[in-house]
C-alpha positions as CSV (number, residue, x, y, z in Angstrom):
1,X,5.7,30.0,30.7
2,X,4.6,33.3,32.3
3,X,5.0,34.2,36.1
4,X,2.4,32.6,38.3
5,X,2.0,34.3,41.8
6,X,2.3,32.3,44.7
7,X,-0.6,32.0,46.6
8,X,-0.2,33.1,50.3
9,X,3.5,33.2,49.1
10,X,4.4,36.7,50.1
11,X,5.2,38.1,46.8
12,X,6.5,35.0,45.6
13,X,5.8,33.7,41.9
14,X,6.7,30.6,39.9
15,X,7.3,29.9,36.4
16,X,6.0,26.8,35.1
17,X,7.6,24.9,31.8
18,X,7.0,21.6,30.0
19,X,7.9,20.1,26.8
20,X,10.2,17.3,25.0
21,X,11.4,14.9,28.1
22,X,14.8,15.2,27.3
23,X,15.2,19.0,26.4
24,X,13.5,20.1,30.0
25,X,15.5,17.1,31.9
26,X,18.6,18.6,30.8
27,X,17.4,21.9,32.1
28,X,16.3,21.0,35.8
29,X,18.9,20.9,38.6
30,X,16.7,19.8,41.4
31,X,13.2,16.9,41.4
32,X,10.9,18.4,44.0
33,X,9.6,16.1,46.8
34,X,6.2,15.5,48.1
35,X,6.7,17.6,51.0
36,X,7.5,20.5,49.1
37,X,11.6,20.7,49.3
38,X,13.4,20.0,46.5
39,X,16.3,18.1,47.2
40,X,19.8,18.5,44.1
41,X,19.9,16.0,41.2
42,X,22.6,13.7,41.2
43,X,23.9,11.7,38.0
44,X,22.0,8.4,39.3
45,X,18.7,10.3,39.5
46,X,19.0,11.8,36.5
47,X,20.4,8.2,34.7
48,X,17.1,6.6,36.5
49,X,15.0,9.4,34.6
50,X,16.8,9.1,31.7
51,X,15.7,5.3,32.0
52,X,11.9,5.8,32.8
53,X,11.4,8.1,30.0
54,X,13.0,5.4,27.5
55,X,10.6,3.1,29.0
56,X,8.3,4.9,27.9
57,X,9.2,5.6,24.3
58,X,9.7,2.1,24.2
59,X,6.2,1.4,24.7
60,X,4.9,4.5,22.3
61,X,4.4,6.6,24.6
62,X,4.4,10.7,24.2
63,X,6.8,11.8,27.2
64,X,6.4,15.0,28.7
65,X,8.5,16.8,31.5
66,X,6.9,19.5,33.6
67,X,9.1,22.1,35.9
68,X,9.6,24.6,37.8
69,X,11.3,27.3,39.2
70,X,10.7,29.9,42.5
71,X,11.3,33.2,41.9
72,X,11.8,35.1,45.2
73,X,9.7,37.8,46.8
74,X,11.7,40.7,46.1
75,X,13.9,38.9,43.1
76,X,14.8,40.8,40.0
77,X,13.5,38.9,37.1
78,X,16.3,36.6,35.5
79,X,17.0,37.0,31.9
80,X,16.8,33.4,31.3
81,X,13.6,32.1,33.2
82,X,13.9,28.3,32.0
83,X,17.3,27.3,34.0
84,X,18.0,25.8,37.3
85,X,14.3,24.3,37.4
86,X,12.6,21.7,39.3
87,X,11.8,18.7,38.0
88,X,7.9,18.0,38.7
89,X,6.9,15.0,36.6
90,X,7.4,13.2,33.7
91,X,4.9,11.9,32.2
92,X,3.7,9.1,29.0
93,X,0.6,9.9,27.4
94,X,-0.7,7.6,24.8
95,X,-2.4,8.3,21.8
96,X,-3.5,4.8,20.5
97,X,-2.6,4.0,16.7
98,X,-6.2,3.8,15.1
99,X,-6.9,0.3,14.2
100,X,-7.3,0.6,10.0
101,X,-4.2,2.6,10.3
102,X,-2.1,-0.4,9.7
103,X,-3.9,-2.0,7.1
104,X,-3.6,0.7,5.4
105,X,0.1,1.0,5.7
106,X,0.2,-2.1,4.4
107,X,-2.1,-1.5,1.2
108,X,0.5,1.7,0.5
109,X,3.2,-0.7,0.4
110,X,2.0,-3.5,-1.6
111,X,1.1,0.0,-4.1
112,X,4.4,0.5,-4.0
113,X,4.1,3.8,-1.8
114,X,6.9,4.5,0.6
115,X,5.4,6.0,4.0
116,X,8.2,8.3,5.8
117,X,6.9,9.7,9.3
118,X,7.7,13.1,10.0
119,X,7.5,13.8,13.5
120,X,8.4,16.1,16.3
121,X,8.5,13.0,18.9
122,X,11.5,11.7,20.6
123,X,13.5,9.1,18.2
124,X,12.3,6.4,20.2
125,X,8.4,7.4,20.5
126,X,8.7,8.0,17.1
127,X,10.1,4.3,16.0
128,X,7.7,2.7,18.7
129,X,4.9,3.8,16.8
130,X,6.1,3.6,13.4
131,X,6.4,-0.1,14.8
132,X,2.8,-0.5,15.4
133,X,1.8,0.9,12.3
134,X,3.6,-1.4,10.1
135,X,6.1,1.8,9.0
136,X,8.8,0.3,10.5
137,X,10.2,-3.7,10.8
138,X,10.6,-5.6,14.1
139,X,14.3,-4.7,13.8
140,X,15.2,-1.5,13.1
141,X,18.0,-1.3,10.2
142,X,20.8,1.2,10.1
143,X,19.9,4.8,8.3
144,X,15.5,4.1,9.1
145,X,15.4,6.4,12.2
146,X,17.2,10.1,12.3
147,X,16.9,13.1,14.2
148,X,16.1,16.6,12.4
149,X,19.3,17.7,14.1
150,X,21.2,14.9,12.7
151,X,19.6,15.5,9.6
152,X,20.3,18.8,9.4
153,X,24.1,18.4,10.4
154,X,24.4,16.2,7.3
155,X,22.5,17.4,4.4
156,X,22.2,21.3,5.3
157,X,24.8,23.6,4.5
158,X,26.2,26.9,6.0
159,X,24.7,29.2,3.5
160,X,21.2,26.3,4.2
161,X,21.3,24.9,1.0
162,X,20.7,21.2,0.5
163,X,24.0,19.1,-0.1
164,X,22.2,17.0,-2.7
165,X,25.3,14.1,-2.5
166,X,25.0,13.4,1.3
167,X,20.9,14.1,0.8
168,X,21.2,11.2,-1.8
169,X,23.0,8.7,0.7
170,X,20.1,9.2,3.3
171,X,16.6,9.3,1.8
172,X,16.6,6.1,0.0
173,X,16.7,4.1,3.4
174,X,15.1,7.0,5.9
175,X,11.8,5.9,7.1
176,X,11.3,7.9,10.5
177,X,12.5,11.6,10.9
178,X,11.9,12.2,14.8
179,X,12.2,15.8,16.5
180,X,11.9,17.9,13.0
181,X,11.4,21.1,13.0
182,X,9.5,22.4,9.5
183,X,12.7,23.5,8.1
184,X,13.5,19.8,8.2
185,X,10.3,18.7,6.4
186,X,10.1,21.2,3.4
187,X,14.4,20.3,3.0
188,X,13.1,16.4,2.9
189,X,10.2,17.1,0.4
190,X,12.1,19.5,-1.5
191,X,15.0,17.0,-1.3
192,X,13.5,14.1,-2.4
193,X,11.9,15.9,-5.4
194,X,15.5,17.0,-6.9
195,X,17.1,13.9,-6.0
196,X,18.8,12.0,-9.9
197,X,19.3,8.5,-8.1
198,X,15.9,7.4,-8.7
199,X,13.5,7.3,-10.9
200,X,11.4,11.0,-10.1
201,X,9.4,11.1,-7.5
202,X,6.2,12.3,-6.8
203,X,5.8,13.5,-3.1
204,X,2.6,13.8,-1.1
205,X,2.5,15.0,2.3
206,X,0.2,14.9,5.0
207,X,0.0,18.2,7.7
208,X,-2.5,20.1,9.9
209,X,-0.2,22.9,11.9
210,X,0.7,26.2,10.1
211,X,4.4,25.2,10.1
212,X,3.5,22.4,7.7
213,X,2.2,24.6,5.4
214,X,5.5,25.4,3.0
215,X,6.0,21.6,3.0
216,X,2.4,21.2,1.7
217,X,2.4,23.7,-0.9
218,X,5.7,22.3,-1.8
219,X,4.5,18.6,-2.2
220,X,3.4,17.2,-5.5
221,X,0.2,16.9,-3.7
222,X,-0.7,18.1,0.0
223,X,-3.0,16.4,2.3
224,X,-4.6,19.0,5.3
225,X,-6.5,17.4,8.1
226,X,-10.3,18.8,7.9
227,X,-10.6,18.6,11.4
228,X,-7.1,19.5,13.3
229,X,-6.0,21.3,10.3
230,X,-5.2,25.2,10.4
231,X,-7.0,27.5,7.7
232,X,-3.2,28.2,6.3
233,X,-2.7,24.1,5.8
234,X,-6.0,23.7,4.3
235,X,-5.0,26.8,2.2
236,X,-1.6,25.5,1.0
237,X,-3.0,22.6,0.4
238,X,-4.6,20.3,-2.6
239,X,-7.0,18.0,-0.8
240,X,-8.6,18.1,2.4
241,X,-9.1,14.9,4.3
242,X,-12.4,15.2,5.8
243,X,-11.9,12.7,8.6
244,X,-8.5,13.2,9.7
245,X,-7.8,9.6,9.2
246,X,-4.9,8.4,6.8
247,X,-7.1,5.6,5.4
248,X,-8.7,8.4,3.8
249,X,-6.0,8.7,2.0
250,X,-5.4,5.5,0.5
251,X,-8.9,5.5,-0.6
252,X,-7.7,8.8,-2.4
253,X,-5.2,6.9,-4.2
254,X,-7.1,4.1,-5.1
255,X,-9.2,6.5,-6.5
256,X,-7.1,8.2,-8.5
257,X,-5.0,4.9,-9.8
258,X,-9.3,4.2,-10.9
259,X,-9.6,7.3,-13.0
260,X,-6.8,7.6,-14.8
261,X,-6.9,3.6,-15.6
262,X,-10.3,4.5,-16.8
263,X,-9.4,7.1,-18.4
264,X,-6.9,4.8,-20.8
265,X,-9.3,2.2,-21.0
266,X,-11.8,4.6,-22.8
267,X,-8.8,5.9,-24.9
268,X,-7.5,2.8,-25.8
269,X,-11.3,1.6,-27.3
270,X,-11.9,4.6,-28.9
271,X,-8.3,5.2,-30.7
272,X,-8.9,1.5,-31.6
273,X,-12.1,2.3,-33.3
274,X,-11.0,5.2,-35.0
275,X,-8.0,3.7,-36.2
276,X,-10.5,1.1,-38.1
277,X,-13.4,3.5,-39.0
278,X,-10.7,6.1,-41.0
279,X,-9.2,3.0,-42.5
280,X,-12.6,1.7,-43.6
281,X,-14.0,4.7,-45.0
282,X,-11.0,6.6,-46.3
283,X,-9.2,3.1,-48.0
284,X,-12.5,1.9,-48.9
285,X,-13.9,5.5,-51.0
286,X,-9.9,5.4,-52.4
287,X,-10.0,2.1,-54.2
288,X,-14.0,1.6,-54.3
289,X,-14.9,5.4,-54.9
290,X,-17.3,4.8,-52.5
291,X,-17.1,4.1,-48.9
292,X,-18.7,0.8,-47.5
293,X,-20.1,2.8,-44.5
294,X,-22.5,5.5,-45.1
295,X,-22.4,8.9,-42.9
296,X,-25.2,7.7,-40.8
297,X,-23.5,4.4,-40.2
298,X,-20.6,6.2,-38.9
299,X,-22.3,8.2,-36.8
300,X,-23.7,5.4,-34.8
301,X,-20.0,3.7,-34.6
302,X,-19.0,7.3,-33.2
303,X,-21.7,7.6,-30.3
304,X,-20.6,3.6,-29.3
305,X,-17.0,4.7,-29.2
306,X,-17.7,8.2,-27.4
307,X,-20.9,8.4,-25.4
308,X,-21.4,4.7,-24.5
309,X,-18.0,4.3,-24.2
310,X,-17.1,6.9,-21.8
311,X,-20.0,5.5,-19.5
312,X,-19.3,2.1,-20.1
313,X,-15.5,2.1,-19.5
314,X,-14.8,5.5,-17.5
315,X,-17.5,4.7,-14.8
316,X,-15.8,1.5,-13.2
317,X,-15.3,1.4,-9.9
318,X,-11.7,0.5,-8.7
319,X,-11.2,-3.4,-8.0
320,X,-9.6,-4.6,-4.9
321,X,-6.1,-5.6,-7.3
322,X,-5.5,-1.3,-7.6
323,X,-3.0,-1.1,-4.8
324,X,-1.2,-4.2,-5.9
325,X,0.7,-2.7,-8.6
326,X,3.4,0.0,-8.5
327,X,3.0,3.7,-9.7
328,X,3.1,4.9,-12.8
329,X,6.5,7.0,-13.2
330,X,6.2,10.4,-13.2
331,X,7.5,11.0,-17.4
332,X,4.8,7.8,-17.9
333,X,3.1,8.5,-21.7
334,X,-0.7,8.3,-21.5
335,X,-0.3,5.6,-24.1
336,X,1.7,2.9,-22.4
337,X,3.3,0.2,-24.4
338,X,0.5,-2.2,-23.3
339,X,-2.1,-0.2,-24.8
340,X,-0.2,0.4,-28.1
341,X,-0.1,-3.2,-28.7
342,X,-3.8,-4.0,-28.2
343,X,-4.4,-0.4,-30.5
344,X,-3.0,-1.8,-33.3
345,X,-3.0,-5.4,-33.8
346,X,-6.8,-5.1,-32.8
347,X,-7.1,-2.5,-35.4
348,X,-5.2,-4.6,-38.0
349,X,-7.1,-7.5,-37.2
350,X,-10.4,-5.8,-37.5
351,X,-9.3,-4.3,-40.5
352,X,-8.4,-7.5,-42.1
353,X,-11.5,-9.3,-41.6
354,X,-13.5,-6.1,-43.0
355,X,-11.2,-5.7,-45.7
356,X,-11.7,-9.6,-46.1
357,X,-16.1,-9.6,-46.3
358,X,-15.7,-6.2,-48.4
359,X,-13.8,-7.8,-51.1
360,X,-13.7,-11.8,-50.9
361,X,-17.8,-11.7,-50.2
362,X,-20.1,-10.7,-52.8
363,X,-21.2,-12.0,-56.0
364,X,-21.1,-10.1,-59.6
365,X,-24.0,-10.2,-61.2
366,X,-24.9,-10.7,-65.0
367,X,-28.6,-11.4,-64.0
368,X,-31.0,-11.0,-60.9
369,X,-34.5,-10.8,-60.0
370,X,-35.7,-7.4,-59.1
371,X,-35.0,-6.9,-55.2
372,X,-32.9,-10.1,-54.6
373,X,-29.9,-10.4,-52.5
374,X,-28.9,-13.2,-54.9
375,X,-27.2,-13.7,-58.1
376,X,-29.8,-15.9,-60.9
377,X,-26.8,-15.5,-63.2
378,X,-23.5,-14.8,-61.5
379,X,-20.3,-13.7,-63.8
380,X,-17.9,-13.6,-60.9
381,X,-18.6,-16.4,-57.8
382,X,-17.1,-15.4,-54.7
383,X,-17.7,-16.5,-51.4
384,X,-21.1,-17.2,-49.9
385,X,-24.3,-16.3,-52.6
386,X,-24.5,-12.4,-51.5
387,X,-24.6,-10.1,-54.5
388,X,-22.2,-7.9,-54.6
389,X,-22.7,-4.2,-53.0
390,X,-19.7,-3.0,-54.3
391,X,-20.0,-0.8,-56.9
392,X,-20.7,-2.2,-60.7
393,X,-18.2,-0.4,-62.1
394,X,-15.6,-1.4,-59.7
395,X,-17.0,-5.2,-59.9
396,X,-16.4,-5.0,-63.9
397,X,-13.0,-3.6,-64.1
398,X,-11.6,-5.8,-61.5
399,X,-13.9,-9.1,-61.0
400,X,-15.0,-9.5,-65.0
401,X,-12.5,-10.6,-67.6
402,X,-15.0,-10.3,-70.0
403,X,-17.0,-6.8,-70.7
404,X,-20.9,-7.5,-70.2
405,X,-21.6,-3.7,-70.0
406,X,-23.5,-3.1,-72.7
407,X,-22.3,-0.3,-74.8
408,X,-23.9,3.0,-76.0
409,X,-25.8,2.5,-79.1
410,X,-23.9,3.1,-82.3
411,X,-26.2,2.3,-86.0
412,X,-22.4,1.3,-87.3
413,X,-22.1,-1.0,-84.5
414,X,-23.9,-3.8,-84.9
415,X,-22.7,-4.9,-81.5
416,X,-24.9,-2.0,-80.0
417,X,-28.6,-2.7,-81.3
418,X,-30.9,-5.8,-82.5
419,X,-32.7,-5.6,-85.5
420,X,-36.6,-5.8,-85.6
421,X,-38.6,-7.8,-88.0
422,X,-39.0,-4.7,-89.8
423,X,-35.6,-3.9,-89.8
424,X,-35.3,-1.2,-87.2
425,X,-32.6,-1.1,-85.1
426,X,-33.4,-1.5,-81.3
427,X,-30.6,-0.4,-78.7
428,X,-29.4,-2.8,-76.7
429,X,-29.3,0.3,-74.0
430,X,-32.3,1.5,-72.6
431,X,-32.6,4.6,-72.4
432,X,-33.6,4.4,-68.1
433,X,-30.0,2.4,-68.3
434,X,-27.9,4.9,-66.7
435,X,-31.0,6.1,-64.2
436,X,-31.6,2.3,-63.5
437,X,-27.6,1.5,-62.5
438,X,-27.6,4.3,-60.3
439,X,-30.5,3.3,-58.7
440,X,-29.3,-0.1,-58.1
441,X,-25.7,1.2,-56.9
442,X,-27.4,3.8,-54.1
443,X,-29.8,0.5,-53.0
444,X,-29.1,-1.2,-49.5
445,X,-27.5,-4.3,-49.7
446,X,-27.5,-7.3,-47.6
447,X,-23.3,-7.4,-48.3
448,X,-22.5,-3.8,-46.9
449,X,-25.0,-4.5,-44.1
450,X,-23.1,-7.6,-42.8
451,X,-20.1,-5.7,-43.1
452,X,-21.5,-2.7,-41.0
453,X,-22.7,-5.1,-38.3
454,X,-19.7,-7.7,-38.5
455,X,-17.8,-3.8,-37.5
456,X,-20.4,-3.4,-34.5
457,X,-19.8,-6.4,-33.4
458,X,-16.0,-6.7,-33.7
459,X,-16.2,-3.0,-31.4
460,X,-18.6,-4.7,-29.0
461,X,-16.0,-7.5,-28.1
462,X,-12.9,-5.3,-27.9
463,X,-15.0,-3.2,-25.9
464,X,-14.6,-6.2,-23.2
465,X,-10.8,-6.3,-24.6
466,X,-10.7,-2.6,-22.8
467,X,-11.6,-3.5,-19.6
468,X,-7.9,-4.5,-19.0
469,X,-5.2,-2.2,-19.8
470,X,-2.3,-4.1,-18.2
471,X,-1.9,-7.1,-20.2
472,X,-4.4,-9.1,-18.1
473,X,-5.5,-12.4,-19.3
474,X,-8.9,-12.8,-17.5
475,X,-10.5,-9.6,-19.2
476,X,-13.9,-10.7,-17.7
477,X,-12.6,-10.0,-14.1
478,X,-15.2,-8.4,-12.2
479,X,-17.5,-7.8,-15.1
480,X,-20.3,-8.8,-13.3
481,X,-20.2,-5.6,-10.7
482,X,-20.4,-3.2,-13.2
483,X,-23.8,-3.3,-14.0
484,X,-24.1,-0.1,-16.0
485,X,-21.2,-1.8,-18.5
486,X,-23.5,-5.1,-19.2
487,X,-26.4,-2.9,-19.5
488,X,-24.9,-0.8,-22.4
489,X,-23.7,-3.4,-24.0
490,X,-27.0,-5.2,-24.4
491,X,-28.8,-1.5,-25.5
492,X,-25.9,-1.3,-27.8
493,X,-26.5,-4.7,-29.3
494,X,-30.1,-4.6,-29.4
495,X,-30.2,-1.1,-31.1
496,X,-27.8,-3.2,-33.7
497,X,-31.3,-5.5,-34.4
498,X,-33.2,-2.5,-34.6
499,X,-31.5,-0.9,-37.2
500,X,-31.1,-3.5,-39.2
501,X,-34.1,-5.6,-38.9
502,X,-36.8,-3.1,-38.3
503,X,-38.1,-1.7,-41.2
504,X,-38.2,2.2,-41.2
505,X,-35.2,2.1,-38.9
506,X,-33.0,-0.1,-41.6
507,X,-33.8,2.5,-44.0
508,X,-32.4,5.4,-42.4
509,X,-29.1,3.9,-41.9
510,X,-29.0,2.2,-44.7
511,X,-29.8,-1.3,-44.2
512,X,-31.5,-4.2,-45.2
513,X,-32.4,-7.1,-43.3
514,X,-30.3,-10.2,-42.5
515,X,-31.1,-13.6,-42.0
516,X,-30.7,-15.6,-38.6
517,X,-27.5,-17.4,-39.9
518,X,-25.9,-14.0,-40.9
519,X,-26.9,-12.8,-37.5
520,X,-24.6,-15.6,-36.1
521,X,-21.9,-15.3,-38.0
522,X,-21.6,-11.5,-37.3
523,X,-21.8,-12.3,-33.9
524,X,-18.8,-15.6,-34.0
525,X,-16.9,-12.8,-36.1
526,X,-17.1,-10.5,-32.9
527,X,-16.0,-13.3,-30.7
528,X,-12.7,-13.6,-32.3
529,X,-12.2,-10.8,-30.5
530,X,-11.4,-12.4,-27.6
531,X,-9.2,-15.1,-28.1
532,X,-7.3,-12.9,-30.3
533,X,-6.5,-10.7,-27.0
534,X,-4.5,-13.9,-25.7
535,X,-2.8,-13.8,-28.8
536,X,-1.7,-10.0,-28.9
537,X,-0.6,-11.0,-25.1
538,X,2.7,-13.1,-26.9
539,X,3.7,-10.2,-29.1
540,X,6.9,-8.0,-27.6
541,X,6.4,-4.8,-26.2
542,X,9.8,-4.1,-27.6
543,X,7.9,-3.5,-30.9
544,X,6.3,-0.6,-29.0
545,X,7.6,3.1,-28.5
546,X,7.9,3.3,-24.7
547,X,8.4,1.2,-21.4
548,X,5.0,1.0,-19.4
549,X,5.2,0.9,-15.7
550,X,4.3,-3.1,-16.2
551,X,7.5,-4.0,-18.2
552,X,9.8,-2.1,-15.5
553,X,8.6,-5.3,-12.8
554,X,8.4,-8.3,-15.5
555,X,11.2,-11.1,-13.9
556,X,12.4,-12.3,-16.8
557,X,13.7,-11.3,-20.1
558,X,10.8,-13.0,-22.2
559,X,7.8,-11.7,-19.6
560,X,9.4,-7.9,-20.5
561,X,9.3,-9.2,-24.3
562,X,5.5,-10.1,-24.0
563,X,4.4,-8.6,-20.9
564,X,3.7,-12.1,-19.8
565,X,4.0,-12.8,-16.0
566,X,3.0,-9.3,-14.9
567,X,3.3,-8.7,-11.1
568,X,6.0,-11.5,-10.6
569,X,8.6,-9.3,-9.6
570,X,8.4,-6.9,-6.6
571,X,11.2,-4.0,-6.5
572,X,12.5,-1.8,-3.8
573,X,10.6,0.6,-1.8
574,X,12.8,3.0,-3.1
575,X,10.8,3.3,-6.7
576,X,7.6,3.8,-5.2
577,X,6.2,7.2,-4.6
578,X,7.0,8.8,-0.9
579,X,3.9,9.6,1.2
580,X,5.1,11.7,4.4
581,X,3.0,11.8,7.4
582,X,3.5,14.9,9.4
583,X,3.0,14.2,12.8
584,X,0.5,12.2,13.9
585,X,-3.2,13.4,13.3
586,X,-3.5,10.8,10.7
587,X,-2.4,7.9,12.5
């Protein structure tokens, strides 16, 4: 510190010097008495301090040394001012741990986060506290606790590059870096982010001084303090934590784990959706000429799979069970395996059952009464007593042995017309036919308007389906507190009755009513939705491009398989992602 005058001393000044206990203990050479004399340090006396400030530590307690030295009236100033000083006081200062600090240690561990503390305490300050906060164990294991000047005697090399081989034996087990300087932090974070022993790592890293600043802007994502940060940490860095309070932060992470699982879950619906609607209307206009959806029809499935899906699925607010899974690694696809699986059996199921009531339902025709849904003469019988909406020339080529078209009118056919009583001949071919068949093809038909709502309500279920992107067998978990996600689906379903049953509405999209019964069995056709999802759960992910994050923590050779028994298994710390708390603002 700077010369202090003595007052009444004569000319006399005094320079005054605290810092780390053990740096300014080794520095003093006499402890000043209460009388004023200072009397020479011994190797007992300085042993007995050496004691009292490891007492302290012990305890968590911030040690700090405070000396002195006399600089005579009439003394040249010496070069080196802090040497040959007095020893004043030592002192513990304590800076309680806040009390949600280690709860939410403890919700970073079971989300498979690793929390290093990077600190410029004492070693054993530094491990007290880690203690408290649930960072460290009850009994400290070999490699958890280093000094920045051991750290840097290892993994630093002359020319201050990073000797990645002795970095590697070191990082994996390091919990508590104690006396760092900001050297030492930016050569852990930049360490651990090169490191090929692991799985890659993403870094995050908490700071508020300037000198945490290159660690920040070298993190995968930097955390300033709001309050005690400088303007160059809040600048370096890519959030602010308003608060100052590291809880903060695992709120941040369940956060983000909540978007980007929403995010999936509204890409998982809608690829499954598309997958269907292409196959519908491009395989159905291939072999039908026509497709069994009409443009309008599509555009309603396309504002359920994008606008109410988006709010219905990427709105959810994260459930308690976030921070009980591990991380996502870093090369991760968007598309897990998980999601692949439900994507495309869903799809194939739903394609198969609309394939199925496209084809299998839907009687042919020889005779009906003008405006009936019903065969009075049927030429092909297939299941239920729907007429057929398929088109008639499809129905004839492939459902009618026999040809009942009747043909073009030909006088040398006699095939062709009826003769009168007067002899005339009288086509058997009106001459509306053509107009007439065209007509009747372009009508709505009860049989493509159960197919178009069996679809709805096949999306409606798998929407539930979505909820869960992990392979979770309950897909109804916590349903009930997202209100805005019952609420569209009801508008979503009751729009369905609208457009169907409400005349004016069923004619725009190209509808015609349906009965009760068909109502129902639309809506048990939906439903097998569900108990299908149980089913998918028993097919192997190794059918799948790509390991999800799930599979890496499956126990046993079948859960991996099926992605059965997810969360059974619990791996190392070391394959979780490495928070770093800078000092202690946080905590």
């Amino acid at each position: 510190g700077p010369l202090v005058p003595r007052r009444g001393g004569g000319g006399a000044r005094r320079v005054y010097t605290k810092g780390a206990s053990e740096v300014v203990l080794e520095l003093c050479s006499r402890i000043a008495q209460p009388g004023g004399e200072a009397t020479a340090m011994d190797a007992g006396a300085r042993a007995r301090f050496d004691e009292a400030i490891g007492k302290m530590a012990d305890e968590g307690l911030r040690t700090l040394t405070v000396a002195y030295r006399e600089i005579a009236a009439g003394e040249e100033e010496p070069k080196d001012l802090e040497e040959d000083l007095i020893l004043l006081a030592v002192l513990g200062l304590e800076d309680p741990v806040r009390p949600e600090v280690p709860g939410a240690i403890r919700a970073c561990k079971e989300a498979g986060i690793v929390v290093r503390m990077v600190t410029g305490d004492n070693a054993r300050t530094a491990a007290a506290i880690a203690k408290k906060c649930g960072i460290l164990g009850d009994e400290i294991e070999e490699g958890q606790v280093m000094t920045g000047a051991q750290f840097r005697e290892r993994v630093v090399r002359p020319d201050d590059e990073i000797n990645m081989e002795e970095f590697d034996k070191i990082w994996m087990d390091l919990r508590v870096l104690a006396r760092s300087s900001p050297l030492d932090k930016l050569t852990l974070v930049t360490g651990i982010q090169q490191s090929k022993i692991s799985k890659p790592q993403t870094v995050a890293v908490t700071g508020d001084g300037t000198n945490d600043a290159p660690a920040l802007k070298r993190a995968d994502v930097g955390f300033a303090m709001g309050k005690a940060g400088t303007q160059v940490a809040k600048n370096a860095a890519d959030i602010i934590v308003l608060d100052d309070n590291f809880a903060s932060i695992v709120q941040a992470v369940k956060w983000g784990r909540c978007v980007y699982d929403n995010i999936c879950k509204f890409l998982q619906f809608q690829l499954t959706v598309n997958l269907t609607a292409c196959a519908i209307a491009v395989l159905g206009a291939s072999v039908l000429t026509k497709s069994p959806l009409t443009v309008i029809q599509l555009l309603w499935v396309n504002m359920i799979m994008d606008s109410f899906a988006s709010l219905a699925l990427a709105t959810e607010d994260p459930r308690p069970d976030v921070l009980k899974r591990r991380p996502y690694p870093r090369n991760q696809p968007l598309l897990s395996a998980m999601m692949l699986r439900s994507l495309v059996c869903h799809s194939m199921w739903q394609i198969f059952i609309l394939f199925f009531l496209i084809f299998a339902v839907g009687d042919v025709c020889e005779s009906s009464a003008p405006g009936s849904h019903h065969c009075t003469v049927a030429r092909h019988d297939a299941l239920g007593d729907l007429k057929s909406g398929r088109p008639t020339s499809f129905d004839q080529d492939v459902f009618v042995e026999e040809d009942f078209c009747v043909p073009f009118f030909n006088p040398k056919d006699n095939s062709t017309f009826a003769l009168s009583e007067d002899g005339t001949m009288l086509p058997l071919r009106s001459e509306e036919y053509c107009r007439e068949g065209a007509e009747q093809d372009g009508m709505p038909t009860q049989h493509y308007t159960l197919v178009f709502t069996a679809f709805v309500m096949l999306q409606l279920f798998n929407q539930i389906n979505a909820r869960k992107i992990h392979g979770e067998a309950n897909v109804f978990s916590g349903i009930l507190d997202n209100k805005l996600f019952l609420s569209i689906m009801a508008m979503e379903f009751f729009m369905q009755v609208l457009m169907v049953n409400t005349p004016g509405f069923n004619t725009a999209m190209g509808c015609t009513p349906l009965t009760f019964s068909q109502w129902v069995g639309c809506f048990f056709i939906g439903l097998t939705e569900l108990p299908l999802n149980l089913v998918i759960r028993r097919v192997p992910l190794r059918w799948f491009p790509g390991e999800s994050a799930e599979q890496a923590l499956l126990e046993t050779d079948e859960d991996r398989e099926t992605g059965g028994g997810f969360g059974k298994k619990r791996r190392s710390d070391n394959d979780g992602v490495p928070l770093l708390v800078m000092g202690s603002k946080a905590i």
